[in-house]
Phi, psi and omega in degrees: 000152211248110182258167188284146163336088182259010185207091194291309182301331190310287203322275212316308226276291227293325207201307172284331189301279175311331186304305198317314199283320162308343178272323182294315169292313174299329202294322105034310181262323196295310184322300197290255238313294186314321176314315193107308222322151185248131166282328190242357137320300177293342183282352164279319183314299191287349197284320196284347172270010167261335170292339191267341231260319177300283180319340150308297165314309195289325166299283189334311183292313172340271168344292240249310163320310151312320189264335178300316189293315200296324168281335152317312176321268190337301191311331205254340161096040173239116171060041200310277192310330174280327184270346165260002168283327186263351190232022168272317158265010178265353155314284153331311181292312154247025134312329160294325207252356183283283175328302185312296184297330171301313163296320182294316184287338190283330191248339130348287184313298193302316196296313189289323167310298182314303191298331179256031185286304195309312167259339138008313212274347167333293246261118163250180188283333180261021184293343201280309184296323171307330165333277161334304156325313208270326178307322190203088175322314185274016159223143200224118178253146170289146127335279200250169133251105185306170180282288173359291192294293188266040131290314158320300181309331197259002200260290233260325152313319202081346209287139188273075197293327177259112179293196166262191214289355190269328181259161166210156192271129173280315208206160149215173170198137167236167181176174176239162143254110170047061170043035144292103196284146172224166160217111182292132184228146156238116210244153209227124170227141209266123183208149184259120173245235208227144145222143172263084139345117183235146211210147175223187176171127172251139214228177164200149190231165168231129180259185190226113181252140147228159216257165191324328195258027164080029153306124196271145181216147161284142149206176219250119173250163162200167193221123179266085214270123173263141168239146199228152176205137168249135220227163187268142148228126210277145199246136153232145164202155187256169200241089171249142260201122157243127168263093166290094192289130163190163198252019188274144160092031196321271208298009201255178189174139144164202175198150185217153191265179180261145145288359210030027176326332201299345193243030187241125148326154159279342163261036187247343187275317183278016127280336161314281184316327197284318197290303194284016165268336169284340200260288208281003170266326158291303205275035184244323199270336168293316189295316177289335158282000156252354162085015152281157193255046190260143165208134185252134185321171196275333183282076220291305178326288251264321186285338163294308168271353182299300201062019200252085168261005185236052172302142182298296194201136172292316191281342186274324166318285176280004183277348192279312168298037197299180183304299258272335168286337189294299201284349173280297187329296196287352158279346176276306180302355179237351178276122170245044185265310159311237205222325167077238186258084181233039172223118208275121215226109196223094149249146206210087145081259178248007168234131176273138175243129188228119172234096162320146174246027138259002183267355199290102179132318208271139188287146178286344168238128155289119155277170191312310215300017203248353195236294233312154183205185170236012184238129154280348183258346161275009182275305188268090289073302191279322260238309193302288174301300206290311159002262142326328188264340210256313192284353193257326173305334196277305176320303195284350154300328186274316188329305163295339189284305168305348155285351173241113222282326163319312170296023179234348173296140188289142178289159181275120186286033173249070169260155171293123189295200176223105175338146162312110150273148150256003187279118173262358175222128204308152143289333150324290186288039165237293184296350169303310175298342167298322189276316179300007166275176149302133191295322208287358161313311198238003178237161168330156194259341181259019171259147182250315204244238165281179176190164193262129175235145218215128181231153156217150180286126193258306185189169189227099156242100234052053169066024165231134154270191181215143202217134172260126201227111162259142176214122196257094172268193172211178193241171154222102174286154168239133154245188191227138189218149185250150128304070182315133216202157198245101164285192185282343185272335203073010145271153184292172168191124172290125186266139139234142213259121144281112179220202204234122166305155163234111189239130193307099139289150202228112159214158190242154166211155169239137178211154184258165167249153189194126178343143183297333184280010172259345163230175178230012191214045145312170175259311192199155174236127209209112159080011120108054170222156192218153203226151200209155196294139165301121165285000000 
């Protein structure tokens, strides 16, 4: 029966790492064994399309050498005629012989696509989780994210189900640990900064000098002037995000950023820690003079490279931390097995936030396209390596969380229930499927730029929901700003600058979502739900 973690990093370098990779490799044969696929057939195939392929490069070069010699000759004027008689047709020939080996590889290349099709065609999108699954039983991925789960999260959790208009969910994957609801978000977030504008105009005067023998003389200057104006503009970028539900620690929040300790010596980490023991000796002595009930643990590391000083409740603190969570932590900020400390730690009562710097970026499902080859030993390279690389991110997302051991406990079922719904899929798993159209579905017809897609639930009928997709943009007007500027002349002069209005659109569209086999006339599809024009 499968217990909880008490050592994450030990559990991984000891025992899931290799569990993982062993599982992948039989899924990996099993995978094979069903294609049928001849192996050392496709591995002749492909030795002779890396041969021909070669054999190409070297032809090519020839060729280019050749044509390289013909055109110096010409150039230097030596023996013009001899030299296009004797190295043109040899030029030619083998440009014939560049083709012949280029068809031959193409068709080589198509012969090697063919043998692996059977399995190519194997390959889904949910082989990385099952994986993952079979590794660590007490992790579970949804389908979907149902409305169900995320309601529960926002009832019993605490958990925020809308964000506001500035962020929308790209992608999600949901799922519990040992029935701890979680959810991988990946988010398109909107934030307004500055652009700098730049605009010139060269002017010209004529002055009056005189030169060394006191003779008066005229000449013609000019200036080039630049002027700059800086105007707001909207930003986009993405985010990914795990939000963990637990129930230790109802009333406590806080939070702490990553630092990278893992890439700090140890004694720049033991002059790190001595600094921050002054720093936490003052806030021992601010706190007893202000009659606050902040106290810092006895373990001065754990309270140092942890950093989560703008803690909430003390007690709820230490009841979350115990040693045995203090020393998983500070071997995880110190461990260079992970990722070590890239991770940003957010708590809001009973939902947890992990924001990693190596998931940044990274897809929240392995697609097929990710194995797929015309080689087998680069498929199974890839099936194998993405794998592996995908369970270890996933894993170190979890990690801080599995450093504490209360948070792997099954939740207690004295929860507030969850209403009968009729809405069957969360709003997240709405704007994903918004965001995987074509944008010209859901924004203003006059947008120029990227946009925030914003859902709400409207109605439910036969097992389709109908979703309200508000989307939020911009237009872009050019304007024109004249700039006073001081020339060389001792005059003003207006510069003018171009720049770019960005003006806010607003648009709604309704549309229903619905399992994919209920329809045949999406816009798009995500999690084998597919989402379509409102009739």
């Amino acid at each position: 029966m499968e217990t909880a973690i008490f050592d994450p990093l030990e559990a991984f370098e000891t025992r899931l790492k290799e569990q993982h990779l062993a599982k992948t490799e039989a899924f990996f044969e099993s995978l094979v064994k069903q294609s049928g696929v001849d192996i050392e057939k496709n591995r002749e195939t492909v030795r002779q399309y890396n041969a021909c392929k070669e054999n190409v490069g070297k032809l090519t070069t020839k060729r280019n050498w050749l044509r390289f010699f013909r055109v110096l000759a010409c150039i230097t004027i030596i023996l013009i005629p001899l030299v296009i008689w004797k190295l043109t047709p040899m030029i030619r020939a083998l440009k014939k012989e560049i083709e012949e080996a280029d068809q031959k590889a193409e068709e080589l290349l198509n012969e090697a696509q063919r043998q692996m099709a059977p399995l190519n065609a194997l390959f889904t999108d949910q082989d990385a989780l099952r994986l993952i699954e079979e590794t660590m039983p007490l992790l579970t991925f949804a389908p979907c994210f149902s409305a169900e789960q995320e309601t529960d999260m926002k009832v019993n959790y605490d958990f925020s189900v809308q964000d506001d208009v500035e962020r929308s969910s790209v992608d999600v994957l949901a799922g519990h640990y040992n029935e701890n609801p979680f959810l991988f978000e990946k988010k398109k977030i909107h934030t307004m900064g500055v652009e700098t504008y730049h605009g010139y105009k060269t002017i010209h005067w004529t002055e009056r000098y005189r030169d060394s023998k006191g003779n008066w003389h005229t000449r013609t200057q000019s200036q080039t002037l630049h002027a700059t104006v800086t105007k707001p503009k909207p930003y986009y970028h993405t985010q990914v995000v795990l939000s963990y539900c637990a129930q230790g620690g109802p009333e406590l929040s806080f939070t702490r950023d990553a630092t990278n300790l893992d890439r700090k010596s140890e004694k720049q980490i033991e002059r790190y820690v001595k600094k921050g023991e002054r720093k936490l000796q003052k806030l021992n002595e601010e706190a007893v003079e202000e009659n606050d009930d902040f106290t810092s643990m006895s373990n001065s590391e754990f309270e140092v490279l942890f950093d989560a000083l703008d803690r909430t409740d003390e007690v709820q603190f230490r009841t979350l931390f115990t040693p045995l969570a203090q020393t998983n932590m500070v071997d995880l900020l110190l461990s260079k097995t992970g990722y070590g400390d890239d991770f940003h730690f957010l708590k809001a009562k009973r939902t947890n936030r992990i924001i990693t710097q190596h998931s940044q970026g990274r897809p929240l499902l392995l697609s097929p396209d990710a194995y797929t080859s015309y080689s087998f030993d680069i498929i199974k390279s890839n099936f194998e390596g993405k794998n592996t690389d995908f369970f270890k991110a996933v894993y170190f997302d979890f990690a801080p969380l599995l450093a504490i051991p209360m948070y792997q406990e099954r939740p207690v079922h004295s929860l507030k229930p969850i209403p009968d719904l009729s809405q069957q899929y969360s709003l997240k798993q709405f704007e994903t499927l918004a965001n995987a159209a074509n944008p010209s579905h859901m924004v203003h017809p006059e947008t120029k730029t990227e946009a925030i897609l914003k859902s709400s639930f409207v109605r439910s009928k036969d097992g389709v929901d109908e979703t309200c997709i508000t989307a939020y943009s911009y237009d872009i007007a050019k304007r024109l700003d004249f700039v006073p500027m001081l020339g060389g002349d001792g005059r003003m002069h207006s510069v003018p600058v171009e720049w770019d209005d960005y003006l806010p659109l607003k648009a709604e569209n309704h549309f229903l979502v619905a399992r994919s086999e209920q329809t045949n006339s999406s816009i798009a599809s995500r999690n084998g739900l597919s989402i379509f024009h409102k009739s």
